[in-house]
N, C-alpha and C positions, 0 to 999 in steps of 0.2 A: 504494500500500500504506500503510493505517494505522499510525503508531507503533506502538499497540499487537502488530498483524500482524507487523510487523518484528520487536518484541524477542520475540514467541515463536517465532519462527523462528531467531532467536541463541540462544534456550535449548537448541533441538533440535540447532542445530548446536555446540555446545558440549559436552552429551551425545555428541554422535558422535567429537567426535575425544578426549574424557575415555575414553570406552570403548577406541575407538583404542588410546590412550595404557595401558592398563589390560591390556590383553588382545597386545602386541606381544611377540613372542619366545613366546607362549605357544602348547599345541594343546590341546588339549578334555579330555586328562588331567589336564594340570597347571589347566583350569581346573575340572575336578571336584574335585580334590583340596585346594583353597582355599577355603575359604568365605569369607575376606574378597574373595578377586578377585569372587566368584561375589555377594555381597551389594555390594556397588560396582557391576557391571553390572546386577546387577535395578531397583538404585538411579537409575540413570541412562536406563536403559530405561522407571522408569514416570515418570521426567522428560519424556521426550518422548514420550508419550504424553497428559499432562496437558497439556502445552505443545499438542498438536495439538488435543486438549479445549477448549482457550480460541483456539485460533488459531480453530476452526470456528465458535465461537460471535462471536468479531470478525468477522471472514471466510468467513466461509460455500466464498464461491466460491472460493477463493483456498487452501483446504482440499481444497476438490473436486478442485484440481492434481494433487495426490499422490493416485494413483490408490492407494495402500498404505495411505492414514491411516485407514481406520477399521479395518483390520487391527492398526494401531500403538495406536491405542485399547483394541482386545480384547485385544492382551498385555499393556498395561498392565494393566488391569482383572482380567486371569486372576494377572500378579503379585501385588496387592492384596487378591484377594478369594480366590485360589485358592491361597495362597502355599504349602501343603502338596502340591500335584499341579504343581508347576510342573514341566518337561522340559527336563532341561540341555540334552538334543541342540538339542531346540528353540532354546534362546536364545544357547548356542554357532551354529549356523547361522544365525540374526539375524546374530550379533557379526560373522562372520565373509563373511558374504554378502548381506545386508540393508542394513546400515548403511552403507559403503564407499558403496553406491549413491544412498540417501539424503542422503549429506553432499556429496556431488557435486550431487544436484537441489538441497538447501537454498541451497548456495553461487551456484548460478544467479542461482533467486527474488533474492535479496541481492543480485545484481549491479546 
């Protein structure tokens, strides 16, 4: 794995446990009801997203690992570009059932 490959894999994993951190003790009300928790997770969400952006373009195949990442892509991209239609259910079920998973694969790759 290229340097580069590495540190955008420490970004993504960074992102996961910042969100982690962000969204602990919380449930899907209190994270609707906050717009700063809710702008910190969109935040961090189109971090690894972009991080998967350049990991693909270092790493192509190494990209291709994570059978999710171009899905992580397209929410990054719908956060950015769609940021008026974005779906809390949506990115509460990321926080809560997506990520967990992801930061377990990332920490692998990394081993």
């Amino acid at each position: 794995m290229r340097s580069e490959a590495r540190q955008r894999l420490l970004d993504v994993l960074e992102a996961c446990r910042a969100v982690g951190q962000f969204a602990q003790g919380k449930d899907f009300n209190a994270y609707q009801a906050d717009e700063m928790l809710r702008a910190a997770v969109e935040r961090k969400l189109e971090v690894i997203g972009e991080a998967f952006t350049k990991l693909a373009d270092a790493e192509p195949e190494l990209a291709e690992k994570f059978p999710e990442f171009r899905k992580i892509v397209g929410l990054r991209n719908r956060i950015i570009h769609g940021y008026d239609t974005v779906d809390d259910e949506i990115i509460w079920d990321v926080v809560e059932n997506k990520l967990p998973a992801l930061r377990r694969q990332v920490e692998e790759f990394l081993k």
